[in-house]
Structures are given as C-alpha cells and as structure tokens.
Wavefront OBJ file of the C-alpha trace (Angstrom):
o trace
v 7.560 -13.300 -14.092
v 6.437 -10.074 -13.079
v 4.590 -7.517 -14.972
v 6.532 -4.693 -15.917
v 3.653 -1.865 -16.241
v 1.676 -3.118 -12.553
v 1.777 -0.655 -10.445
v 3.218 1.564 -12.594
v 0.852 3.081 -15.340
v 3.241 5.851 -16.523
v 5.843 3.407 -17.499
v 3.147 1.856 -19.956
v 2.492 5.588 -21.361
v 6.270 6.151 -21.903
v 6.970 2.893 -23.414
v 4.670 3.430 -25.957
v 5.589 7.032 -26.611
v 9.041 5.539 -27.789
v 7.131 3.117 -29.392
v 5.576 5.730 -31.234
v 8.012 7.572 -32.231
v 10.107 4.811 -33.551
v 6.747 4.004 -35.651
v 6.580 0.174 -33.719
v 3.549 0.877 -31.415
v 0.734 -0.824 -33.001
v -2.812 0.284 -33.803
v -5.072 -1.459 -31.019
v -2.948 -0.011 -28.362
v -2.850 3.560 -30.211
v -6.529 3.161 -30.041
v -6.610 2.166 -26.314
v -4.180 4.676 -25.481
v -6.637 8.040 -26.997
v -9.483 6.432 -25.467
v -7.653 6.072 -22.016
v -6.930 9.655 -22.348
v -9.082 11.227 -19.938
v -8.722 8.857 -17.734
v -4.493 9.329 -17.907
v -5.103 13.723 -17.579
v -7.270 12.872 -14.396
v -4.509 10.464 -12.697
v -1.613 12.736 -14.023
v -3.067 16.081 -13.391
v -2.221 16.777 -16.947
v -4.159 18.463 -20.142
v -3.915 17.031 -23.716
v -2.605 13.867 -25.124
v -1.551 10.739 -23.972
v 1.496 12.014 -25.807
v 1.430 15.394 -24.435
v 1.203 14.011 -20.793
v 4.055 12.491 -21.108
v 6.636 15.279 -22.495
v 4.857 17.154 -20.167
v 5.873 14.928 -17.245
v 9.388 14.355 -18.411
v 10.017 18.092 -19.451
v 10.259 16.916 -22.791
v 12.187 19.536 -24.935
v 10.107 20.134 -28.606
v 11.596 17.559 -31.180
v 11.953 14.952 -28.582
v 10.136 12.686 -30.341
v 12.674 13.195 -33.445
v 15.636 12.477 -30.818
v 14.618 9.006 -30.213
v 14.148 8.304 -33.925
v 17.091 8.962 -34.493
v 18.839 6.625 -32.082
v 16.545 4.084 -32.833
v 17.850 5.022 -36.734
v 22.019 5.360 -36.331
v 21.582 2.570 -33.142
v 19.491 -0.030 -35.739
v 22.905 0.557 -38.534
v 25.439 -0.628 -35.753
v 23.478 -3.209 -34.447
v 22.917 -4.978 -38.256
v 26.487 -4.178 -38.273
v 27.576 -6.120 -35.282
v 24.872 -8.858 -35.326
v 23.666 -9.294 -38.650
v 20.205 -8.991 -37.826
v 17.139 -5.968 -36.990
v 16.774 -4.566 -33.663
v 13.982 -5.286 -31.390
v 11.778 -2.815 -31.617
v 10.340 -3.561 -27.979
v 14.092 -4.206 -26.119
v 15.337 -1.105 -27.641
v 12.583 0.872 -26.020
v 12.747 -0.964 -22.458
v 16.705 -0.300 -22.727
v 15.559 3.258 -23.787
v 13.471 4.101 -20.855
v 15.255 1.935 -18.123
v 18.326 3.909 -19.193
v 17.513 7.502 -19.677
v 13.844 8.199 -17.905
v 12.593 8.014 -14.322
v 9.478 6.196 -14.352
l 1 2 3 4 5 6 7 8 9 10 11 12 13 14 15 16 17 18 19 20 21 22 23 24 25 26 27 28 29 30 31 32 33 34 35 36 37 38 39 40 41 42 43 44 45 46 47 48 49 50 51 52 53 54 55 56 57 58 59 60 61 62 63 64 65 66 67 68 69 70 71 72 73 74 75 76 77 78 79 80 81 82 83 84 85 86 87 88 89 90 91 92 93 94 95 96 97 98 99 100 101 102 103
C-alpha cells in the first residue's frame, strides 16, 4: 500500500487543515505541524501559518474554514441517517480533498 502524503507534502498540510477545521486533527500533529512551519513557508514560498499557507495556496476565500464545518455538520446528519452510525472523520476529509482541491 502506498503512502498517500510521499511525494506530496502539501496534500499532508491540506488534509489536516480539514482536519482542523472539522476539530478531528489531533494534538501531536498540531504540534508537528507549527513547528514544521518554517520549514513549509521556505518550500511553499509562503508567509504565516501552516494554516495560512494553505488558503493562501488554494485562494482560500475568508470563512473557508467555516465552509467545511459545515459539510462535515449537515453531511454527518445524512450519513447517521442513512447508516446508522458517525462519519469518519479521516474518509470524509480524503473524500473532501480528492474531490474538491488540486493537490
């Protein structure tokens, strides 16, 4: 099985900025992630925040962050709905990116 961030270390940044702003991306890879930050503005050619490097990259209009909450809100009802059971925090953000953001 491959890995899905080699190769490819903005995918890992916007995976966990969904994560994020679903409130599912946990504290040792918050931690990494501000640590890494100068590191991520260097191989971007960005200023800021892991978080800011990203909306930056993607042209992020302000309140994105609030958009994906609330699909990840009205998406979690109809999935309970249909299945019975919580969404995956972690396959509704690979759907998430694979579907909506070049990476």
């Amino acid at each position: 099985m491959s890995d899905r961030y080699e190769g490819k270390p903005f995918l890992k940044l916007l995976d966990s900025y969904v994560l994020a702003a679903i409130g599912h991306l946990d504290d040792p890879t918050e931690k990494w992630l501000v640590e890494a930050e100068p590191y991520f503005r260097d191989i971007f050619g960005a200023e800021g925040s892991w978080k800011d490097i990203v909306e930056q990259r993607l042209k992020m209009p302000e309140g994105g962050s609030a958009a994906i909450l609330e699909v990840w809100e009205k998406g979690a009802i109809k999935y309970r709905e249909h299945t019975g059971e919580d969404p995956h925090p972690v396959n509704f953000t690979h759907t998430l990116v694979d579907t909506n953001f070049p990476h």
